[in-house]
N, C-alpha and C positions, 0 to 999 in steps of 0.2 A: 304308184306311190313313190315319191321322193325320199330315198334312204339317205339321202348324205346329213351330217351331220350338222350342226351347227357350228363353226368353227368360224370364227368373227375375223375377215378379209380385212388388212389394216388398209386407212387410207393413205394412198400412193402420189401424194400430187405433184408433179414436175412444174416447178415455177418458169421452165427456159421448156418447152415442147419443140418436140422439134418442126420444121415447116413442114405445112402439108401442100401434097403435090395438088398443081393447080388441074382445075377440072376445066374441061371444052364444052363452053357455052356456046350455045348460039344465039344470034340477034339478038349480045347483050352489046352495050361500051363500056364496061368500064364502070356500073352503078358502083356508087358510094351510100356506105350505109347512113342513114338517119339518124338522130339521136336516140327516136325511141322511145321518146320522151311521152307521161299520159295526159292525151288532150283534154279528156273530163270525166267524171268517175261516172261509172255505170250504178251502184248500188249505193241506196239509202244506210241509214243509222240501222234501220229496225231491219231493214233486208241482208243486214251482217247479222245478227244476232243467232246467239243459238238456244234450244232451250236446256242442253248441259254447255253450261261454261266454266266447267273444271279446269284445267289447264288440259290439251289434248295428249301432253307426253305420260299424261298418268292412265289416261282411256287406254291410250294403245301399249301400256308398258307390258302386260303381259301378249304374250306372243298369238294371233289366230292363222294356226295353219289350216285353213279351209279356202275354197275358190269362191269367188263374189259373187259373179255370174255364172250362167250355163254354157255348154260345150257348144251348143249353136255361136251363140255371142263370141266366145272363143275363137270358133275356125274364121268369123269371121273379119274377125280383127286379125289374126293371125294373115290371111290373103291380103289383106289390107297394110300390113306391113309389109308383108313378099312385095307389093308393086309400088311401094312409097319409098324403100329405105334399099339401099348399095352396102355391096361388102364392107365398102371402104369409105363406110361411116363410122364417125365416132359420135356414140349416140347418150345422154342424157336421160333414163329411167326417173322420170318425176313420181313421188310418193310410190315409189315401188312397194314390191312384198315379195314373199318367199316364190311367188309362181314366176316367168316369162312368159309373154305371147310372142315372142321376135320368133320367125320361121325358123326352125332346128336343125335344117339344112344350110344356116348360111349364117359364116362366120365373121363378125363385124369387125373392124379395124381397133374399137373399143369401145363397152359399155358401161357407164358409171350410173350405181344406183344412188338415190334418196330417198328415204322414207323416217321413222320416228321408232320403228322396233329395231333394232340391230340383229338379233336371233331371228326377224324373218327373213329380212336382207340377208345376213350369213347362208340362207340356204339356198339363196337366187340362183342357181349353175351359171347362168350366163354373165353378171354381175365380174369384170376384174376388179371392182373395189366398190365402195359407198362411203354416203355420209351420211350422218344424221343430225337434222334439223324442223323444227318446228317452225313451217312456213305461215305459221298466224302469228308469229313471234317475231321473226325477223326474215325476212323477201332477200337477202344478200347472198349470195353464193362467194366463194372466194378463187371461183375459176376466173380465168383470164378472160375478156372480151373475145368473142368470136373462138369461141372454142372449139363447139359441135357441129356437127352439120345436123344434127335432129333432136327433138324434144320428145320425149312420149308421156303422155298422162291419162292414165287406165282407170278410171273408174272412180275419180278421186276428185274433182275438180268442185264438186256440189260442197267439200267440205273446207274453202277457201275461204279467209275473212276478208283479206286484200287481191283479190284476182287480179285488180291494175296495177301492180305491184309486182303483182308474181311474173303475169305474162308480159310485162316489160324489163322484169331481170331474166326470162327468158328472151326476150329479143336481143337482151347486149351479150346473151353467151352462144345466140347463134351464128355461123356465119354466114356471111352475105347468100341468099340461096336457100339456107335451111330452111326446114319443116317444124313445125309442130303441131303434136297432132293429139288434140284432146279425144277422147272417148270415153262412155256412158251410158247406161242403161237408168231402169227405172228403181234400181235396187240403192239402200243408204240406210245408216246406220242414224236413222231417223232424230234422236236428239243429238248429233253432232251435224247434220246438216245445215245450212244458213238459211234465212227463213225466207229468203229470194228463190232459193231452192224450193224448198214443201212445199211453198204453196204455188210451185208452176206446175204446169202439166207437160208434157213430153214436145212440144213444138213450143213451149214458151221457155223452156231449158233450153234449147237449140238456141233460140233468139239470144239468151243470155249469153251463149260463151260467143257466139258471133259476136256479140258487143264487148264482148271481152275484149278481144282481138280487136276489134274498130276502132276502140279507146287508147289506143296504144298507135300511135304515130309511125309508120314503115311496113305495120306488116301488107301484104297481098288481102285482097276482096278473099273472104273467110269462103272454102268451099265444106257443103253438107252432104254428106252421106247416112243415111236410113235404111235401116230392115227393119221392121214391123216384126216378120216370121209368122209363125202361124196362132193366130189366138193371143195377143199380146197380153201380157200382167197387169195391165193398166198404166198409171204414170208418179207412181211410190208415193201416194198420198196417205194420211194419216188412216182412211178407210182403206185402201188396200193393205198398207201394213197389220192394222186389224182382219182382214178378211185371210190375210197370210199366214197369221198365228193357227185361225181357224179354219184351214186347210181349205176355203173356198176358192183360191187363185188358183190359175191354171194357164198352160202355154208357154211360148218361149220369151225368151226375156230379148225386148225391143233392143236394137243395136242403132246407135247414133256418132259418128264421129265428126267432128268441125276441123278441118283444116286450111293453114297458112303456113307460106314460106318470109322468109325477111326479104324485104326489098324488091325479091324479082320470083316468079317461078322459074327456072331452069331449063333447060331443054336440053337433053345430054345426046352425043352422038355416041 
């Protein structure tokens, strides 16, 4: 259980950062990044829609400290960070929350969170600062171009209005090389999901955030990662949600992650 306190991290932002040291590429020349720019929009009118359209700063104003997913899903995201992300990243927590999955042995150059609650962010340990902003509202971050070398987004992507939007103000705050790396299970907080969302099934969600990423000008051919596990939950359809009140669901919760880097994958010596 996480005893630290809630005690609100102010945001720290260095408008002058200082240079980061260059990293040894191989068989690159010299790529220059793209604009970034999005080619064409992946989602219709009705497949943005939600069925609560409150404003989402009022859903999440009070605080849920619980875990989204299960501990399977967890370590395996967790590995999956150990072999994706370097100390001597400075990494980007997209719609964070009070938990971390970055591996607990290994200590990053820097990580900034986002998310919409501030008292869950407060309790992030890994977290050196956050902001808070509602990405159905405004897609702008006020970080510099090419800032991070990684992105992460935990379980949160299904509740996007503008995803071409978002993951190309993710592309302009990566740098050349970066990663990001969505991840996903079957689990959502059903009326604030998009309606492109509900009604997919667990490999038509996949296809989705691949087209995220495709729609978006520079990034890398989107790699997919799956675990099933054992007995899956199905694919968070409005009858498994039903089936889940009434305790008929059962097994581990499917792990999905899609990944791309900006411009080039990397190959480090």
């Amino acid at each position: 259980m996480n005893t630290l306190q809630p005690t609100l991290k102010p945001f720290q932002w260095n408008p002058n950062p200082k240079p980061k040291p260059t990293t040894t590429v191989k068989n690159q020349t010299n790529p220059q990044p793209s604009a970034g720019k999005i080619k064409r929009q992946v989602l219709t009118k009705q497949g943005r829609t939600k069925f609560n359209i409150s404003p989402d700063k009022d859903f999440y104003s009070s605080p849920r400290f619980v875990t989204h997913v299960d501990n399977n899903f967890i370590t395996t995201l967790t590995n999956l960070y150990r072999n994706k992300l370097s100390p001597h990243f400075e990494i980007l927590d997209l719609m964070s929350s009070w938990v971390s999955h970055l591996p607990p042995e290994v200590k990053f150059k820097k990580v900034v969170g986002h998310g919409l609650n501030p008292q869950e962010l407060a309790k992030n340990p890994r977290l050196d600062y956050f902001v808070v902003k509602d990405l159905n509202q405004d897609q702008e971050f006020e970080f510099q171009n090419a800032s991070f070398d990684a992105v992460l987004c935990t379980v949160s992507v299904q509740y996007l209005e503008q995803p071409e939007r978002v993951f190309a103000e993710v592309f302009r705050v990566l740098r050349p090389g970066g990663v990001f790396i969505v991840s996903f299970s079957n689990r959502l907080f059903y009326e604030k999901a998009i309606g492109a969302w509900r009604e997919g099934t667990g490999f038509g969600r996949v296809q989705l955030v691949v087209q995220y990423f495709q729609c978006v000008e520079g990034f890398t051919e989107p790699e997919v990662v799956r675990k099933l596990g054992d007995g899956a939950k199905g694919d968070g359809s409005v009858f498994d949600w039903v089936r889940g009140l009434l305790g008929l669901v059962s097994g581990s919760d499917p792990f999905y992650a899609v990944i791309a880097y900006k411009n080039f994958k990397p190959i480090y010596e």
